[in-house]
N, C-alpha and C positions, 0 to 999 in steps of 0.2 A: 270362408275368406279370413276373418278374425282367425281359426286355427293356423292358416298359415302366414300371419304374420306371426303369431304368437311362437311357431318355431322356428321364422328367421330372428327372430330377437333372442328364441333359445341360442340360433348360430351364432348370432355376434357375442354372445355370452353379455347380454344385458339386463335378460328375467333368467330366474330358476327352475330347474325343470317341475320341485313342488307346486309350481304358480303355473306352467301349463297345461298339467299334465292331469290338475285337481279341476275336479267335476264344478266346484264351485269355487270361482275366485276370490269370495266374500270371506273362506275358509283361512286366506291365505296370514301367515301369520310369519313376519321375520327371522331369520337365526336370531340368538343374542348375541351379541356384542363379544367379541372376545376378553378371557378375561388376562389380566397378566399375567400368569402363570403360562399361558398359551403366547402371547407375544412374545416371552424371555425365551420359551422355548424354541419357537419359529426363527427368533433375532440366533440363538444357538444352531438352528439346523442351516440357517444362510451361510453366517459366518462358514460353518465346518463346511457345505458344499462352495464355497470360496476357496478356502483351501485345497481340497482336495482337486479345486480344478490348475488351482495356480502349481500344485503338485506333477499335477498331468500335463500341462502346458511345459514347465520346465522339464519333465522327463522326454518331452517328442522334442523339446529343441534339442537337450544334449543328444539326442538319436540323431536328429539331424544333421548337428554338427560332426559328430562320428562318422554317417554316412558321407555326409560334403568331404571328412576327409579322409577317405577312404579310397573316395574315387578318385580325389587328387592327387592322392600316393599312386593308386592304380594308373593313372595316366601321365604323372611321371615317369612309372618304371616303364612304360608302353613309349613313352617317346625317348629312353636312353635308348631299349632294344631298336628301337626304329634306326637312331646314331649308329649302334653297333654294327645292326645288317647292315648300312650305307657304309660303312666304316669299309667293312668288309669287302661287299660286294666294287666298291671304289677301288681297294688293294688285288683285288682277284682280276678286274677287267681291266688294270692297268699291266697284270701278270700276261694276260690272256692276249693281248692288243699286244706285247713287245713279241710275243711267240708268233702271234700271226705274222706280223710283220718278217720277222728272220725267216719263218718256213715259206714266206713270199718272195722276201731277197735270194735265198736259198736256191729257188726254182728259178729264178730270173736268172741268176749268175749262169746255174746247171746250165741253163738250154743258150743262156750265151755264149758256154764254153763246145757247147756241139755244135752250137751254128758256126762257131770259129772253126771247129776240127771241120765241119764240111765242107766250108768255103777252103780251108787250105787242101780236103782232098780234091776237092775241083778243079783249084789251080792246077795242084800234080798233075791232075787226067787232064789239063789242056794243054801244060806243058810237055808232058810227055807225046801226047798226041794219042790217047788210049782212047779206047772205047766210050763212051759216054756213057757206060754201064754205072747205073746207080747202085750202092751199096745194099744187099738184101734184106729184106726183112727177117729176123729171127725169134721166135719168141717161146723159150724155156722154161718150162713151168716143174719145178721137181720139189724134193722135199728138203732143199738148200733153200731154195726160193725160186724168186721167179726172176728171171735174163731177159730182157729187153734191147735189140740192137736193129735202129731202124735210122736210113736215113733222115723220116720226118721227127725223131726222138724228142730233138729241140722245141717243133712245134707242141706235141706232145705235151713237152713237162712245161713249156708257157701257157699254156690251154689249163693244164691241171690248176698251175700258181694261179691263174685269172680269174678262174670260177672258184675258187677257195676262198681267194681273197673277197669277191664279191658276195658267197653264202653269209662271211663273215658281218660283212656290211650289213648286206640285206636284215639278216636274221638274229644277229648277236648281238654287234653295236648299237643299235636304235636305242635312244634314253627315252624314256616315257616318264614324267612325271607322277607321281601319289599323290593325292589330297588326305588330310588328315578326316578323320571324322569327326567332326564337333558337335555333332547332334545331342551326344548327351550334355555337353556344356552348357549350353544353350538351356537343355532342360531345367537346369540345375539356376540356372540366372534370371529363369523367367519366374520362380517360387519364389 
């Protein structure tokens, strides 16, 4: 029992390991005293490991501070490009939005001009009193292109304008907003 107080008092660094570790403790006999020459010199090795830490502390702050602004440079130039690509993408889908538009208007005018042409053949054949023969279908496919002549023509190219205009909707136009990533900032403000 005495042995094992005797090396928790070694753990707290209270006794000397000479004092437990010797057969007889009547043996035991103190260091001596330091003398000055060993104090001025310990007072020399403090001092110098003082320095050398206030050396090393100022070198990891200026690191740190180089690093902090680094990544602030870094996520500066990261939220111009951000501006830029909106910038862009802003100029492009206002491009894109006036095109759909006219190749919309385009198809609407078309097939209102063939529902006019139909309705005035119609008139004719009621006036005249012809057949009620509708106009045939034809469709020409060569290395000119391709010929299309169809009474429903009109319905046709409004069907085409409709579902163009609506893929557009659907699929183009939608805005979705970005979230920025702040994660690292956060890191950076919680040290």
């Amino acid at each position: 029992m005495l042995n094992y107080l005797r090396i928790l008092l070694l753990y707290l660094g209270i006794l000397h390991a000479e004092f437990i570790f010797s057969k007889d403790t009547a043996d035991f006999t103190p260091p001596p005293p330091p003398t000055e020459n060993q104090i001025l010199q310990s007072d020399l090795l403090v001092e110098d490991a003082k320095r050398r830490l206030s050396n090393v502390q100022m070198s990891r702050d200026s690191a740190f501070y180089e690093y902090q602004k680094a990544t602030y440079i870094y996520f500066q130039k990261s939220l111009k490009h951000r501006e830029d690509t909106y910038r862009w993408q802003y100029d492009s889908a206002l491009w894109i939005f006036w095109t759909v538009i006219t190749v919309v208007f385009l198809g609407l005018l078309f097939s209102a001009i063939h529902f006019y042409i139909s309705l005035i053949t119609a008139r004719s054949n009621i006036k005249s009193k012809k057949s009620g023969k509708e106009q045939p279908t034809e469709v020409e496919i060569s290395s000119k292109g391709v010929k299309i002549s169809s009474s429903i023509l009109g319905v046709i190219i409004l069907s085409l304008s409709l579902v163009f205009f609506y893929l557009y909707l659907a699929f183009v136009y939608p805005i979705s907003e970005n979230s920025i990533d702040r994660k690292p900032v956060e890191t950076l403000q919680k040290k």
